[in-house]
C-alpha positions in Angstrom: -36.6 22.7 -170.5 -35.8 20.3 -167.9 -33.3 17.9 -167.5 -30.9 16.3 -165.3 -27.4 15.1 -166.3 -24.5 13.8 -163.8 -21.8 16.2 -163.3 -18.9 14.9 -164.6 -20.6 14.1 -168.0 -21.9 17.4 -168.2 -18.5 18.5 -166.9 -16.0 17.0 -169.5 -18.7 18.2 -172.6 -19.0 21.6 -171.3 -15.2 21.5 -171.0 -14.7 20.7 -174.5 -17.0 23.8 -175.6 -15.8 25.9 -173.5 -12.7 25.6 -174.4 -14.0 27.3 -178.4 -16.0 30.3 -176.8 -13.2 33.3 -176.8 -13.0 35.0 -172.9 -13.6 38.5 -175.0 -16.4 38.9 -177.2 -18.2 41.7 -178.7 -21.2 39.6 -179.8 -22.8 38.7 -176.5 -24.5 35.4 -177.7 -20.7 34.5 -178.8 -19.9 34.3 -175.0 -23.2 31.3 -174.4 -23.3 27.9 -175.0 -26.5 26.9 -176.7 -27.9 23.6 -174.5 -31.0 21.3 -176.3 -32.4 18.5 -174.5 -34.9 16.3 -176.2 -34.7 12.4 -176.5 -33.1 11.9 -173.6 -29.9 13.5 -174.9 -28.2 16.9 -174.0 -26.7 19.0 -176.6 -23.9 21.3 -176.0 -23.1 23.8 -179.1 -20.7 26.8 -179.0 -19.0 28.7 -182.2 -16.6 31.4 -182.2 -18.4 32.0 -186.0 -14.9 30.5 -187.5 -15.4 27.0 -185.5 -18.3 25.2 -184.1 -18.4 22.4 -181.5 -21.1 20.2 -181.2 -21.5 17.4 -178.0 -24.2 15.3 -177.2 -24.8 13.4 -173.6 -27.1 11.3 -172.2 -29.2 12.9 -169.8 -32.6 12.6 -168.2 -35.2 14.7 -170.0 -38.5 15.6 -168.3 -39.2 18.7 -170.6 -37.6 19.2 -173.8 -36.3 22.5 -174.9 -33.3 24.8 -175.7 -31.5 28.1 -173.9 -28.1 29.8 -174.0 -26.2 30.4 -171.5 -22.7 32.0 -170.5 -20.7 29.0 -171.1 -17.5 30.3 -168.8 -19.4 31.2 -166.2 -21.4 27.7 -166.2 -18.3 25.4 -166.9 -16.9 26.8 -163.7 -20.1 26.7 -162.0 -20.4 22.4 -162.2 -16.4 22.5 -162.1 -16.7 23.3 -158.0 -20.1 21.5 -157.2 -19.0 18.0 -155.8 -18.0 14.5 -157.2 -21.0 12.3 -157.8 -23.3 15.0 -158.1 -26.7 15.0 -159.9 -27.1 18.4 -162.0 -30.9 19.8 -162.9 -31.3 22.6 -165.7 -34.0 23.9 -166.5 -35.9 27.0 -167.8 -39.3 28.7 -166.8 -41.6 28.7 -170.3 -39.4 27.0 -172.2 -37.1 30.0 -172.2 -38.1 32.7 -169.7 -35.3 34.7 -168.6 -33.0 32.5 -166.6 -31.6 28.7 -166.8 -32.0 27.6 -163.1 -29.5 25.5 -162.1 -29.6 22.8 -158.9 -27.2 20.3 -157.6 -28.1 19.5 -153.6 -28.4 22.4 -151.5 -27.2 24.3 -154.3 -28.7 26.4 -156.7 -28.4 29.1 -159.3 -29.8 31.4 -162.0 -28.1 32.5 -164.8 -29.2 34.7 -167.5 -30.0 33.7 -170.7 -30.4 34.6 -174.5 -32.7 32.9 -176.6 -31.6 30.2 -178.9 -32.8 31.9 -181.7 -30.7 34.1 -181.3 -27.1 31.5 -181.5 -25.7 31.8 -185.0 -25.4 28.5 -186.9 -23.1 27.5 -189.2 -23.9 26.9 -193.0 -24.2 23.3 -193.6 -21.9 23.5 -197.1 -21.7 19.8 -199.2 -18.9 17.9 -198.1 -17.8 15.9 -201.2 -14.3 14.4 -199.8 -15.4 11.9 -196.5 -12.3 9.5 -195.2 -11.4 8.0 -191.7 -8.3 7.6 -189.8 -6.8 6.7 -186.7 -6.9 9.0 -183.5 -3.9 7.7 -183.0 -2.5 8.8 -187.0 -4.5 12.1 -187.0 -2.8 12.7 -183.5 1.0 12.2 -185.3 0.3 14.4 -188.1 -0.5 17.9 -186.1 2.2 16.9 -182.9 4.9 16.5 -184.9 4.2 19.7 -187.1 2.5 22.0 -185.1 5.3 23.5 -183.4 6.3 25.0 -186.5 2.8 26.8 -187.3 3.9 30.8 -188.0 2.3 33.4 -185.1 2.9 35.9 -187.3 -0.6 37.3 -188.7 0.4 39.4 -191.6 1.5 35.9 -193.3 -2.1 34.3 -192.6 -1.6 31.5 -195.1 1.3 30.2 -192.5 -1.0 30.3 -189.6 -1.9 26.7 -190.3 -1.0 23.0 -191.1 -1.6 22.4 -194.5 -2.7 19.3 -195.2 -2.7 17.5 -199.0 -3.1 14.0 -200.8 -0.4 13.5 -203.5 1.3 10.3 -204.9 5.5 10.1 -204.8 7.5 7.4 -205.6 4.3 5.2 -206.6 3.4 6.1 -203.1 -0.2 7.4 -202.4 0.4 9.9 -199.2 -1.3 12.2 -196.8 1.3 14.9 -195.7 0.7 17.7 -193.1 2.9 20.7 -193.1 3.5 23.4 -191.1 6.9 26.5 -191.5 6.9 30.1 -190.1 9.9 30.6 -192.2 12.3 29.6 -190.0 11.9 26.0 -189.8 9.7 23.2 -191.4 7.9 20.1 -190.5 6.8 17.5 -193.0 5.4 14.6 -192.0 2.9 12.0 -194.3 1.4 8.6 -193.7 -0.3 6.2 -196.4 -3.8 8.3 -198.0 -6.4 6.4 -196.1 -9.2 5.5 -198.1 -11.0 8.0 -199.4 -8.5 10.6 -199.7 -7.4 11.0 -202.9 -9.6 13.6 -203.9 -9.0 16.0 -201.2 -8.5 19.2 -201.9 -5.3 21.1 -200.7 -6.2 22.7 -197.3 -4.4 24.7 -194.7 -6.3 24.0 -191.5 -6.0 27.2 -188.8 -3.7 27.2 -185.7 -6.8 27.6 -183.3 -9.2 24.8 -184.7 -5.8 22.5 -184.4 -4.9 23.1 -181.0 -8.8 22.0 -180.4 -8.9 19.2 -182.7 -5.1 18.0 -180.6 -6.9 18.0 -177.1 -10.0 16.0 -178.7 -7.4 13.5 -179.4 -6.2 12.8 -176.1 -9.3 11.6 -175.3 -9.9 9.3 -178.5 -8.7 6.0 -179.4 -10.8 5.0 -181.9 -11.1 6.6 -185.6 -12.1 9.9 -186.0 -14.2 10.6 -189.5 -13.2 14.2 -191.7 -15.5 15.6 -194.3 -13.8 18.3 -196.3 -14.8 20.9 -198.6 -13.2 23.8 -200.3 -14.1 26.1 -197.2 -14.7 24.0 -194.7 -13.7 20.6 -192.6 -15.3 18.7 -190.4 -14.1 16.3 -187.7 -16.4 13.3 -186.0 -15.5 12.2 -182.9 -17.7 9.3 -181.2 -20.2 11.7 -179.9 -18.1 15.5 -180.6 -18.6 17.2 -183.9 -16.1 20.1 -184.4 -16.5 21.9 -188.0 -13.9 24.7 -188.7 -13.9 27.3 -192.0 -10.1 26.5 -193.7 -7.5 29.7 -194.4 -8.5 31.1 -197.5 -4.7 31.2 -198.5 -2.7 30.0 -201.2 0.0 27.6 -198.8 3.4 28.2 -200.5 5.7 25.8 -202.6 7.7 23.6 -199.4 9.4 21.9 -201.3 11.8 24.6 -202.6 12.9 25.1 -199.1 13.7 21.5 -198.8 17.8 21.5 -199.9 18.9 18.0 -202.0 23.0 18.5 -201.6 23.3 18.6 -198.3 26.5 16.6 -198.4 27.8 16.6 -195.2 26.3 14.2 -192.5 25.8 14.3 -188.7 24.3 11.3 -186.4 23.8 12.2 -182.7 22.2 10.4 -179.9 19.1 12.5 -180.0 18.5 12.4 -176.1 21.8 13.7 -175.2 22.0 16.0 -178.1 18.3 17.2 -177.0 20.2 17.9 -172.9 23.1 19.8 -174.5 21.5 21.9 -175.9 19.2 22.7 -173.2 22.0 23.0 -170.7 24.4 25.4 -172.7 21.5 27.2 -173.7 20.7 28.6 -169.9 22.6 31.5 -170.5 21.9 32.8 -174.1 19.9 35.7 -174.6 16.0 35.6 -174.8 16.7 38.0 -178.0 18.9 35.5 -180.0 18.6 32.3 -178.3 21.5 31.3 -180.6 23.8 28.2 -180.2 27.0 27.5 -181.9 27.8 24.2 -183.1 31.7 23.2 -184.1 31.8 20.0 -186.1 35.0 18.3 -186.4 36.0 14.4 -187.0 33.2 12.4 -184.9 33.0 15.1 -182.2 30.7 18.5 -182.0 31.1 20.8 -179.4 27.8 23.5 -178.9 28.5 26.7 -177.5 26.5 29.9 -176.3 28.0 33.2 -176.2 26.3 35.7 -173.7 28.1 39.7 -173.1 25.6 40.3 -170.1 25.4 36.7 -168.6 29.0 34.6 -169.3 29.6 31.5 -171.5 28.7 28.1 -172.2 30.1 24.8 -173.6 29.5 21.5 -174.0 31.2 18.5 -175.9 29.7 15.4 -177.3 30.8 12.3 -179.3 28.9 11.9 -182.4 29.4 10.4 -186.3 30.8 12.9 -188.4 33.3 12.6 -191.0 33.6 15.6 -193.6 35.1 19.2 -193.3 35.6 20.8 -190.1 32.3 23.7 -190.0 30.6 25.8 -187.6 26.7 26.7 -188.1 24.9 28.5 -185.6 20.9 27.7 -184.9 18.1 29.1 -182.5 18.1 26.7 -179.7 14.4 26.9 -179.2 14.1 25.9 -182.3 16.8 22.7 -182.3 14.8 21.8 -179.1 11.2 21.7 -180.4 12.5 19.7 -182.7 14.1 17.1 -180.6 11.2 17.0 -178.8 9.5 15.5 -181.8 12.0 12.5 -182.0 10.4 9.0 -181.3 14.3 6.9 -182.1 17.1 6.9 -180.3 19.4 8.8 -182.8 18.9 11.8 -185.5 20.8 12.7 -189.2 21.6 16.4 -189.6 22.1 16.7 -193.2 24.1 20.0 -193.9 25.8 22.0 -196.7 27.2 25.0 -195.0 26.7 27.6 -192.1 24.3 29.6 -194.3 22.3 26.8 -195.8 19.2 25.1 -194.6 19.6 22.1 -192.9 17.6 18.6 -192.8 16.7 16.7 -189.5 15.7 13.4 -189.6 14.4 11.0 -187.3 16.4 7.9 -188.0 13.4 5.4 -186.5 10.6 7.4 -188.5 11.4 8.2 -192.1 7.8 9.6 -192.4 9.2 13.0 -190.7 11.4 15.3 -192.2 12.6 18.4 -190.6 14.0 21.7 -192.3 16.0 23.7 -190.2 17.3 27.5 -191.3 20.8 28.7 -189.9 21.6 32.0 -187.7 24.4 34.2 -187.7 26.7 33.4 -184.4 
């Protein structure tokens, strides 16, 4: 093999696979990146054997061929070498021992494993095929990915479940995501093609990937799904993934429908309150007391080893007098999702579940679960 590629191409791609191959591994052909030039193209492949990224570059290619090599190691390698910079790779026998690499006066040789040797994943039938928007796919898994569980004995929560349903005489796509504590729904109109896909719960690792894709992709991004497995084209990435083999549980019975008593805030100041009177609760309970009377809420924070907090704001309010108490970390991630200028809190009582909504996107609906205070 021998090819030459410029830098930053061969940069950003190796970034992208990089970013799959885990920094400990007890398979050592786990820890390479499998590279194949023919056609005057450059393919970039890593798996962690429960996702596999695909990239393909253009590149110059004198002699085709295919190697592995430590894809950490290599990434940072072409990270340092200049700006502008031309890159050659290439391998002795169309494999030898060692993938030489040269950029000006520089040079190195890196061991290698034979490609033979890179696992591949099975090609299952993908009978559900639909596109969206970067841009739509992008809103579904930021607004609920906050709320994906870390806990690993619940594996089924370690997700964003993802399903096609019809409501109202609405056909939707809705991604959610709860660790038990809090929920995020949101859905957007099934785009074609969509109907028929199965119920899926899509894991924490392949969405984080799939989220930094995005931020590099405006156009639409095409998702084959099977039973086991999804698939996501990007204009020149493929990333498949194996799904949670997990039954994702009921949502909606979490989801309270007499929560009578209502609360609009300016979302932006509610969002700073909280973050300033929050400064001195506890790492262990992070909790935050809010007192709701007539069009007025005052948040407080309680602390025996730090001191006290409060903080008063005008806001629409006009049932009983209450006090509910709510993680803060929690009530921020979820301002942090707001795109208007003002949020509902629809509550029943301090020990009930209460709903957030987004008053400028009625697509998102956030369940919130009380804490003692």
């Amino acid at each position: 093999m021998r090819t030459t590629i410029e830098r930053s191409a061969l940069l950003k791609a190796l970034n992208h696979v990089q970013s799959v191959v885990e920094r400990r591994n007890t398979i050592p052909i786990l820890s390479n990146v499998l590279l194949d030039a023919e056609n005057g193209v450059l393919g970039l492949t890593s798996t962690d054997l429960e996702i596999e990224m695909r990239e393909r570059v253009e590149a110059e290619v004198a002699e085709p061929g295919a190697i592995t090599a430590p894809a950490h190691m290599l990434y940072d390698i072409v990270r340092k070498l200049p700006d502008g910079a031309q890159v050659e790779l290439s391998t002795e026998d169309n494999g030898g021992g060692r993938l030489n690499l040269v950029s000006g006066k520089s040079s190195f040789a890196l061991q290698t494993l034979p490609r033979e040797d890179f696992p591949a994943m099975a090609q299952d039938e993908m009978p559900v095929s639909f596109a969206l928007l970067g841009s739509e796919l992008r809103r579904l898994i930021e607004k609920t990915r906050f709320a994906i569980s870390q806990e690993e004995t619940r594996y089924y929560l370690n997700g964003i479940y993802f399903h096609a349903l019809e409501e109202d005489g609405d056909a939707l796509l809705r991604a959610v995501a709860t660790d038990g504590h809090r929920m995020a729904r949101v859905q957007m109109p099934q785009p074609v093609g969509s109907g028929e896909m199965p119920s899926i719960i899509v894991p924490r690792k392949t969405v984080g990937e799939v989220q930094k894709l995005l931020e590099e992709e405006t156009g639409e991004v095409s998702l084959q799904v099977s039973d086991t497995k999804i698939n996501f084209a990007f204009s020149n990435i493929v990333l498949t993934s194996k799904l949670i083999d997990g039954k994702f549980p009921d949502y909606t019975r979490v989801i309270p429908t007499n929560n009578d008593k209502v609360l609009g805030v300016d979302a932006k100041s509610f969002a700073q309150s909280v973050d300033r009177v929050s400064a001195i609760s506890s790492e262990k309970s992070r909790a935050v007391k809010l007192a709701l009377e007539k069009d007025q809420l005052s948040l407080s924070v309680s602390n025996p080893d730090s001191g006290s907090a409060t903080d008063e704001l005008s806001v629409s309010y006009d049932a009983d007098a209450m006090d509910i108490g709510f993680n803060a970390r929690y009530l921020m991630e979820i301002a942090g999702q707001l795109d208007g200028e003002s949020a509902t809190f629809e509550l029943a009582d301090s020990g009930s579940p209460t709903i957030v909504r987004d008053d400028e996107d009625t697509n998102a609906l956030y369940v919130l679960m009380p804490m003692r205070v």
